[in-house]
DOTOR-873043 format. One record per residue: y, z, x of N, C-alpha, C in turn; residue in three letters. Coordinates in steps of 0.001 Angstrom, whole numbers, plus 500000, padded with zeros to 6 digits. Layout:
N
YZXYZXYZXala/...
% end
This chain:
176
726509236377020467725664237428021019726443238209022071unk/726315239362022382727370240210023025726391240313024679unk/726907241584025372726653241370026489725051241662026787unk/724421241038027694723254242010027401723171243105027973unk/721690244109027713722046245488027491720421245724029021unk/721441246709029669720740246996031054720479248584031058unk/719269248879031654719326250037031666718750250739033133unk/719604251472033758718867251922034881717986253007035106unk/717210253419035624715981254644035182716366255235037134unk/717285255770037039717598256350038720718074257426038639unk/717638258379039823717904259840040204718899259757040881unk/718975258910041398719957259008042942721421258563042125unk/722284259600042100723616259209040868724748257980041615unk/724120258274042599725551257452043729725026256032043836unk/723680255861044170722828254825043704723008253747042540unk/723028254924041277722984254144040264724169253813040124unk/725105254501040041726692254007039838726918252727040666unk/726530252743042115727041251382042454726196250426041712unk/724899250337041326724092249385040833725296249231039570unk/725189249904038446726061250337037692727437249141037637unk/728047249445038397729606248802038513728924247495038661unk/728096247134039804727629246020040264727232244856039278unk/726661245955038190725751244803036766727078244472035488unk/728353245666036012729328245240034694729883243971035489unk/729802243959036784731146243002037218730281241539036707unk/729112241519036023728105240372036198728431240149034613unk/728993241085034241728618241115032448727855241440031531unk/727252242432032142726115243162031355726812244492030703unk/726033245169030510726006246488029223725073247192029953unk/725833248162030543724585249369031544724645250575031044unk/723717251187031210723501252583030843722284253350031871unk/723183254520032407722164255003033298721188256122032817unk/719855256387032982718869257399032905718529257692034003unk/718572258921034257718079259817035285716877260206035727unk/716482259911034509714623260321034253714163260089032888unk/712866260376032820711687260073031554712746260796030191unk/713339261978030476713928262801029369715262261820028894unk/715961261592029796717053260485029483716768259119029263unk/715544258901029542715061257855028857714552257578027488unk/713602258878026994712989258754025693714073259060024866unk/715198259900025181716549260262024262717302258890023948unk/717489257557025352717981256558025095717150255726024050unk/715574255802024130715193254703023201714469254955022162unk/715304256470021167715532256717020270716708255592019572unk/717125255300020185718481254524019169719040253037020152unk/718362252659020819718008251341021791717633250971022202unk/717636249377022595716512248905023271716452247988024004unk/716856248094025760717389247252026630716682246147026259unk/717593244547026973716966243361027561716194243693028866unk/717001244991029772716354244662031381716763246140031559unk/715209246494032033715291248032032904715090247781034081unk/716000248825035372715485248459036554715035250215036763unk/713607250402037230713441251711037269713406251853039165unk/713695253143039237713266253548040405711364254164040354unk/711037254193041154709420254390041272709334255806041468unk/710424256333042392710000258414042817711620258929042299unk/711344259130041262712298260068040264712397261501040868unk/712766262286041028712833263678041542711270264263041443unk/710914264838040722709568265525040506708739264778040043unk/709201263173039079708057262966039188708014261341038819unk/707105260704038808707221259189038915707441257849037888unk/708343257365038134708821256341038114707820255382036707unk/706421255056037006705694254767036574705441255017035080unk/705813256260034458705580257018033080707131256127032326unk/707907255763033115709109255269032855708723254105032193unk/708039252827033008707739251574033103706752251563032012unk/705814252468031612704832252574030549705478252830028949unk/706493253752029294707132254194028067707957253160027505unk/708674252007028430709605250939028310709059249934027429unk/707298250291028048706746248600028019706111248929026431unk/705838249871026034705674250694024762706300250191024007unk/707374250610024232708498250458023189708575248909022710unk/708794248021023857709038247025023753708690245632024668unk/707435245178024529706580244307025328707741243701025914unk/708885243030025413709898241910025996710591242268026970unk/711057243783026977712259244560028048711080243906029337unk/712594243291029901712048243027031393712347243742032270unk/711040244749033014711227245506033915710569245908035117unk/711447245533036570711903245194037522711755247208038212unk/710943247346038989710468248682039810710821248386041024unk/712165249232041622712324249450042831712058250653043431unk/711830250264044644711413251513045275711582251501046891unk/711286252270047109711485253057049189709970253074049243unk/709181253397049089707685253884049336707106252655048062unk/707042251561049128706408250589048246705211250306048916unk/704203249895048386702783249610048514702065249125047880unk/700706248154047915700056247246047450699815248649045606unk/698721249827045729698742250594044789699426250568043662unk/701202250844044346701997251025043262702498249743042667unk/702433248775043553702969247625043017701789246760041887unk/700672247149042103699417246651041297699627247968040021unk/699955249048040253700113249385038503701189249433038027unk/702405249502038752703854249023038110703477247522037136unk/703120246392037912702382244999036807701524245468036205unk/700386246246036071699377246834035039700318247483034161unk/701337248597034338701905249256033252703441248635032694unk/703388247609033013704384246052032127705288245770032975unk/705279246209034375706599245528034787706779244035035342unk/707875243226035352707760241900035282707897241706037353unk/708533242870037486708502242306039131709214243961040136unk/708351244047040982708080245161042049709197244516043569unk/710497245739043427711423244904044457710971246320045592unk/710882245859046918711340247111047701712935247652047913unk/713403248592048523714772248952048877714396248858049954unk/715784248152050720717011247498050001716405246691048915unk/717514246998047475717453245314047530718634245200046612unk/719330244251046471720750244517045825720712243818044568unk/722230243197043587721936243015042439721626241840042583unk/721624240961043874721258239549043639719814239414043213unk/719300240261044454717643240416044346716904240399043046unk/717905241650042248717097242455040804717639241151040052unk/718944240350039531718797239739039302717725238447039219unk/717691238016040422716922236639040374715806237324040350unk/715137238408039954714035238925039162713887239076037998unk/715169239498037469714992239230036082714319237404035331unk/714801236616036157714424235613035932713194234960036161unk/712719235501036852710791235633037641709917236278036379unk/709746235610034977709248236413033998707628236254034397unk/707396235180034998705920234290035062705720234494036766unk/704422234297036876703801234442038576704404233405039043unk/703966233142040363703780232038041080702787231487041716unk/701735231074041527700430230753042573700772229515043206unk/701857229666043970702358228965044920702796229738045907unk/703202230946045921702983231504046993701962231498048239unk/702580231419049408701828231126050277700887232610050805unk/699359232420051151698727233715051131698649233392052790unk/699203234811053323698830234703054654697608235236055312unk/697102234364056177695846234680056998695711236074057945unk/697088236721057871696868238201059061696275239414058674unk/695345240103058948694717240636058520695601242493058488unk/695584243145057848695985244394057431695923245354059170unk/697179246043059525696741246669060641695985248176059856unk/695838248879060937695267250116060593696533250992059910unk/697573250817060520698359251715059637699090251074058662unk/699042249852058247699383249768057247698229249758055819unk/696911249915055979695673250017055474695721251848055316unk/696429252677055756697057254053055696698090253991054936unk/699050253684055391700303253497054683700005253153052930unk/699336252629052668698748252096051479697943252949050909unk/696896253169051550696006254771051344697205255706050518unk/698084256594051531698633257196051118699688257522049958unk/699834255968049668701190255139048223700154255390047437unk/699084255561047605697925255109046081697611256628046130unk/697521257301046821696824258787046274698734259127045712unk/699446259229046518700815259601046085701108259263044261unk/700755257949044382700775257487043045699886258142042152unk/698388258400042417697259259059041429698061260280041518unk/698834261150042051699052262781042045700624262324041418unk/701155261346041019702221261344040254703547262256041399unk/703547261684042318704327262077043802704322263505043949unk/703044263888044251703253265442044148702471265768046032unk/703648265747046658702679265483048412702093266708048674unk/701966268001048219700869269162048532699585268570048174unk/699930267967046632698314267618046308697536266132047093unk/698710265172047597698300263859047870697875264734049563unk/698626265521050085698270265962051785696581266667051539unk/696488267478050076695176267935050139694321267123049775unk/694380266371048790693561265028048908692803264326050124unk/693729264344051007693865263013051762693367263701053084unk/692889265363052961693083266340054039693883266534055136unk/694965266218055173696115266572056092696985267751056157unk/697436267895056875698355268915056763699487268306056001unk/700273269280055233701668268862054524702807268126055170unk/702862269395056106703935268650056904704112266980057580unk/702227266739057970701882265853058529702336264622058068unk/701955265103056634702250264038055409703817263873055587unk/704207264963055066705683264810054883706634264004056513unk/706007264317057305706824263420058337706178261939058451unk/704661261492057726704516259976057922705396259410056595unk/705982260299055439706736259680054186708021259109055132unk/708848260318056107709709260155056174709957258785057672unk/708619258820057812709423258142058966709010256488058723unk/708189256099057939708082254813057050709102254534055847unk/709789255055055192710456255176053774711439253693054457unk/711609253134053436712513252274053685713688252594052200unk/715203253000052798716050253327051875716978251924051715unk/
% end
């Protein structure tokens, strides 16, 4: 059996390349997609073991990625990273097939020993602290972001804020 076959679903080119180098030095078979268009062109004629998608693709989300993957092929195990992570997106990334929701950072050890996490754990320990107010916001805002398919004019009018308002609570929570 030859190497297995990886596929990355990332905008960020500098990003993916190091992921990229990172998964050949492991022995895999990578191939990068940029987006949904370089994706449906790739799985015309293949069909990864392991996608790692990014969640906010340039214009638009991450999510249509993870649906189209899981389409194709119930088995592709796929692993959603992201900067703007939240309870929302991480509850329909697993609704729309993915096997495990990493935040950024997270490197190839991480995505690795996810690939291997095919099954839950209800051994995880549930902690007793209760949600602050802004992170009960912070969450708010990942889930309308997510329903508007990352479109922040419509998630700021939603949510009635000003744009900008929005746009400086993205930037000053984002974890890269």
């Amino acid at each position: 059996m030859g190497k297995p076959l990886l596929l990355i679903v990332e905008d960020d080119a500098t990003f993916a390349r190091t992921l990229q180098r990172s998964f050949e030095r492991r022995d895999y078979e990578v191939v990068v997609a940029a987006g949904p268009v370089e994706l449906d062109a790739f799985l015309q004629s293949r069909t990864p073991n392991y996608a790692v998608v990014d969640l906010k693709l340039a214009q638009t989300s991450g999510l249509t990625c993870v649906e189209a993957l899981h389409a194709h092929d119930p088995a592709t195990i796929v692993i959603v990273l992201t900067g703007y992570a939240s309870i929302a997106t991480a509850v329909q990334s697993i609704k729309l097939g993915a096997t495990s929701y990493l935040a950024k950072p997270a490197n190839t050890d991480d995505i690795e020993r996810a690939f291997g996490m095919t099954i839950g754990d209800a051994g995880v320990p549930v902690g007793d602290r209760q949600s602050s107010i802004k992170t009960i916001e912070w969450e708010r805002i990942n889930e309308v972001l997510a329903e508007t398919g990352f479109n922040v004019s419509e998630t700021a009018r939603r949510l009635g804020m000003h744009r900008r308002t929005l746009a400086r609570k993205l930037d000053k929570r984002r974890v890269t």
